[in-house]
Backbone bond lengths (Angstrom), bond angles and torsions (degrees), N, CA, C in turn:
res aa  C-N    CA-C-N  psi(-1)  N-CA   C-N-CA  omega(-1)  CA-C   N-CA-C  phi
1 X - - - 1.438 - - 1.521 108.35 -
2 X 1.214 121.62 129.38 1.674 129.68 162.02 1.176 135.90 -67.96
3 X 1.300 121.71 -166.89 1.500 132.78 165.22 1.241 91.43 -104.61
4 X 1.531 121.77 156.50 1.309 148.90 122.64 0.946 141.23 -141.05
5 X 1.553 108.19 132.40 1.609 119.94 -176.28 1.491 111.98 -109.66
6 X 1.165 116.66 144.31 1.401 139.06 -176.88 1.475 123.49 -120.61
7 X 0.998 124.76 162.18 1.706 114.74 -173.35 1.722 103.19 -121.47
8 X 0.917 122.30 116.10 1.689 122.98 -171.59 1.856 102.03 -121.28
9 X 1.294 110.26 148.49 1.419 101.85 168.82 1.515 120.08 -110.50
10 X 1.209 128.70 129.77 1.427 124.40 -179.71 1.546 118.74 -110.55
11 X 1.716 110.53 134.28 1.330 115.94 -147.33 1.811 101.74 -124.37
12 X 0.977 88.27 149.51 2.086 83.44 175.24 1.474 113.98 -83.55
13 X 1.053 110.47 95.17 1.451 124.56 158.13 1.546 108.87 7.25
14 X 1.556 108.08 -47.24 1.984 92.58 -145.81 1.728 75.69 -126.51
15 X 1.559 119.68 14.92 1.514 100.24 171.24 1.877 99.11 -158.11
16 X 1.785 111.57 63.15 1.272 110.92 -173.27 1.907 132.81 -52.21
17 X 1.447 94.82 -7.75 1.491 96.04 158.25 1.308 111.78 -87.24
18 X 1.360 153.72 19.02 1.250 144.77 162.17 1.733 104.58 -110.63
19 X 0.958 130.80 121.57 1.650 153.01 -175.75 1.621 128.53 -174.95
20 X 1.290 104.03 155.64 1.384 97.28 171.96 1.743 107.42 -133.49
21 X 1.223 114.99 168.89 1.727 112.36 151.22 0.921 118.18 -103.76
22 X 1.698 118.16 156.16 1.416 130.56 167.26 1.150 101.30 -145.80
23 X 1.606 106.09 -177.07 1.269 130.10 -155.95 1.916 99.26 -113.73
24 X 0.715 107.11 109.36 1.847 129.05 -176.66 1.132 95.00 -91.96
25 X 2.035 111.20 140.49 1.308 113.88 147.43 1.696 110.00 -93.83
26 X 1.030 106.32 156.17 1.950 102.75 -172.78 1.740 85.35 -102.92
27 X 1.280 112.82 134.83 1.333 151.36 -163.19 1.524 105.42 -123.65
28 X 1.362 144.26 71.57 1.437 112.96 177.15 1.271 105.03 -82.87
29 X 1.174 146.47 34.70 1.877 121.90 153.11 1.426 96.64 -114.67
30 X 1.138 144.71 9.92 1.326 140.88 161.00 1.035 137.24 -63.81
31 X 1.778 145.49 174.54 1.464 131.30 -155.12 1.430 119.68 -158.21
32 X 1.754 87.12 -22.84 1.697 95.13 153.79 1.089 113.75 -147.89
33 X 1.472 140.88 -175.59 1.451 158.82 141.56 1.054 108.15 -58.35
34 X 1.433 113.04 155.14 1.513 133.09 -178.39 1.525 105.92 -154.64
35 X 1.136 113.76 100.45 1.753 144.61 178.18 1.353 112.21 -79.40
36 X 1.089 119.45 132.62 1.821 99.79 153.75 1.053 116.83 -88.60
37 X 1.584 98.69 118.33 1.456 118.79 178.52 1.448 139.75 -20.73
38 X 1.794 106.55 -34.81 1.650 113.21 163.16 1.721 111.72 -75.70
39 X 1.542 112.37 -19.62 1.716 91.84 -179.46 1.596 110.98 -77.70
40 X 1.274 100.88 -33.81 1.537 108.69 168.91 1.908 113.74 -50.83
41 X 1.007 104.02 -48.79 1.452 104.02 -179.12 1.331 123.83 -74.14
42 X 1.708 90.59 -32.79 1.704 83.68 170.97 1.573 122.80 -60.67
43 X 1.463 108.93 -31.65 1.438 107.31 168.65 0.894 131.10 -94.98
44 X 1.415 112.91 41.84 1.588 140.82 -164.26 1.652 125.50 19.06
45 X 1.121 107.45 46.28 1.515 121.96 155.89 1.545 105.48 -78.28
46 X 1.381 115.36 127.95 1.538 140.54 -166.97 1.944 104.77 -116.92
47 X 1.384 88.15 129.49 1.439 83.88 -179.06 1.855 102.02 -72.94
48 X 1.602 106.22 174.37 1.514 108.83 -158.49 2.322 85.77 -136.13
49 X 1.124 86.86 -20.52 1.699 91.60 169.60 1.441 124.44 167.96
50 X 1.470 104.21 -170.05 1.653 79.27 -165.03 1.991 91.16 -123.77
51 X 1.264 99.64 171.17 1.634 105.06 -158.16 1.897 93.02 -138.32
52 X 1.381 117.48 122.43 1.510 108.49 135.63 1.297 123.59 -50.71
53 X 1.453 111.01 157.25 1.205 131.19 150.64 1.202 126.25 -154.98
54 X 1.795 115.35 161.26 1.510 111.05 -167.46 1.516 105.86 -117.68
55 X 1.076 119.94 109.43 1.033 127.35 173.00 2.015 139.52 -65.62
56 X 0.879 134.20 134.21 1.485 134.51 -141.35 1.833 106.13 -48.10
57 X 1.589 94.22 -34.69 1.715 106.55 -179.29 2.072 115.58 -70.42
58 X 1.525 101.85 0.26 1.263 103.32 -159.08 1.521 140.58 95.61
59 X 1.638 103.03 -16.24 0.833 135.74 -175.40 2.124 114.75 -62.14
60 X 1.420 119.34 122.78 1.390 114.41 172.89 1.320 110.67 -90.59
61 X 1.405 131.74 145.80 1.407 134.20 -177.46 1.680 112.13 -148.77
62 X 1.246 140.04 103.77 1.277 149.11 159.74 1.222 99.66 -30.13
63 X 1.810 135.46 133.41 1.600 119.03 138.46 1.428 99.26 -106.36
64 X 1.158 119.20 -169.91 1.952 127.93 115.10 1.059 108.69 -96.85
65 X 2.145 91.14 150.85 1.520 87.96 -168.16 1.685 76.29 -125.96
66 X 1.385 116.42 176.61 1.633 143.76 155.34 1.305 114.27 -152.69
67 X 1.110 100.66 -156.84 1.358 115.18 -153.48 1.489 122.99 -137.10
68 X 1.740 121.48 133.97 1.443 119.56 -149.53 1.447 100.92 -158.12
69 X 1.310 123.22 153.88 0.982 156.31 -142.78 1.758 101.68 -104.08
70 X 1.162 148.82 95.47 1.331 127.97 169.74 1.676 133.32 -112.88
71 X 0.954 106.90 136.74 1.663 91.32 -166.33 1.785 90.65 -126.09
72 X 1.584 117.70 145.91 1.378 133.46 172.91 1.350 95.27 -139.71
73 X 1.617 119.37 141.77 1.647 136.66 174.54 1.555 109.34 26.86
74 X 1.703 91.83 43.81 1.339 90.97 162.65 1.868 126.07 89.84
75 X 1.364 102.25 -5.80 1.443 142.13 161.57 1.663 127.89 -59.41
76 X 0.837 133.94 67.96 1.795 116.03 179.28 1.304 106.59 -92.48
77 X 1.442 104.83 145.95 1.511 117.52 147.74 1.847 105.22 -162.47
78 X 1.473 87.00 161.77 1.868 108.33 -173.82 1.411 104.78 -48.06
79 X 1.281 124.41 163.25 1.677 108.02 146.75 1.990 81.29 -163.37
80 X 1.680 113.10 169.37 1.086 134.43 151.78 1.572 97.86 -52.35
81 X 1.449 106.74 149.87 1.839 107.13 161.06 1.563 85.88 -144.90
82 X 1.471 104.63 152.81 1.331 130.29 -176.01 1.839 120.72 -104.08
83 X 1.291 118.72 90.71 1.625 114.53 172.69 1.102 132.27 -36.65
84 X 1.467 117.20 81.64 1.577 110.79 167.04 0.990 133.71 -50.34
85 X 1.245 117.39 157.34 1.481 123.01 -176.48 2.066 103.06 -72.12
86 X 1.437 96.57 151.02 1.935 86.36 170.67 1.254 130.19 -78.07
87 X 1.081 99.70 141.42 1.654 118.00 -169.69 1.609 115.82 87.80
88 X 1.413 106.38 22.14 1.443 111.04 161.73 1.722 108.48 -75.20
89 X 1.465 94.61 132.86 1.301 100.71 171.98 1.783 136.07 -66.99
90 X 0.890 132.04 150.11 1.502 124.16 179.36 1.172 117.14 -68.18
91 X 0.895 112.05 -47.78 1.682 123.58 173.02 1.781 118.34 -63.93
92 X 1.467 106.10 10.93 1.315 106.49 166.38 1.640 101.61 -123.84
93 X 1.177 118.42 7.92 1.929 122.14 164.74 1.592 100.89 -68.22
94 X 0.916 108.62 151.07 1.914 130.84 174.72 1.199 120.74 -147.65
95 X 1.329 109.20 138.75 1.470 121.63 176.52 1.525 109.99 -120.10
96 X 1.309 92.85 134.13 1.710 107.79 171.21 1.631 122.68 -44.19
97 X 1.446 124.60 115.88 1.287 116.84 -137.36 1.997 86.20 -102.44
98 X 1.143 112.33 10.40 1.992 114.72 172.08 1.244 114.90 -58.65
99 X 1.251 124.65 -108.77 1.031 122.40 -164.17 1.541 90.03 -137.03
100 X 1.483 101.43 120.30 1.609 109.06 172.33 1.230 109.47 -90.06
101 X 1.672 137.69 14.84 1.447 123.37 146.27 1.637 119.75 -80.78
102 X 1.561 122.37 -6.17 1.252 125.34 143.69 1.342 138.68 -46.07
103 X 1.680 106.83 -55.39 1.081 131.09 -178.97 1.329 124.93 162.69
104 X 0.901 142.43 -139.41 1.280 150.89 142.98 1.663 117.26 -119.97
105 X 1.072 134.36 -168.32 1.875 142.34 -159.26 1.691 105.56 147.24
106 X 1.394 105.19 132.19 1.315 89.97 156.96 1.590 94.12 -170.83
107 X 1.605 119.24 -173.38 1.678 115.07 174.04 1.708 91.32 -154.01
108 X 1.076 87.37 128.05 1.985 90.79 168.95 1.883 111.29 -107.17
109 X 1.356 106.43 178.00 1.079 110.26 -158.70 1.964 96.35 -94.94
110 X 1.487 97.33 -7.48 1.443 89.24 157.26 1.748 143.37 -20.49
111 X 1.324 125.80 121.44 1.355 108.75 -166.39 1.876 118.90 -128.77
């Protein structure tokens, strides 16, 4: 089994001319996204609360999460996105590898 990365763009919900793209790893056992928190903000997506999570090592970690807009090959749908901490890398974001006319979801091992 491989890596794959994909390029998806994520958009602000309540202001769809503000977005950017990045480079996603596709994750299929995952459940959410994990952004770094300043690209999200720069396009002013606001977290709405904050969420545990358990991470693969056992590990507990607080984010904030909100909410974002994602589109792949032309595809959108809603999903939760999760605020990384800064200086999380891109290449540790994931997208839910199901059906991206659902949406997207995913959780990385980001910490």
């Amino acid at each position: 089994m491989g890596i794959t990365f994909v390029k998806a763009k994520i958009f602000n919900p309540q202001n769809p001319n503000k977005s950017f793209i990045g480079k996603f790893l596709v994750d299929s056992g995952a459940a959410y996204t994990v952004v770094p928190g300043v690209e999200l903000k720069n396009i002013g997506i606001r977290p709405h609360r904050k969420q545990e999570f358990h991470l693969a090592d056992g590990t507990v970690v607080v984010r904030e999460v909100g909410d974002g807009i994602f589109e792949y090959e032309g595809i959108r749908g809603a999903a939760p996105v999760v605020f990384g901490k800064k200086g999380g890398q891109r290449a540790s974001w994931s997208i839910y590898s199901g059906s991206p006319r659902a949406g997207f979801r995913s959780i990385s091992k980001e910490t």
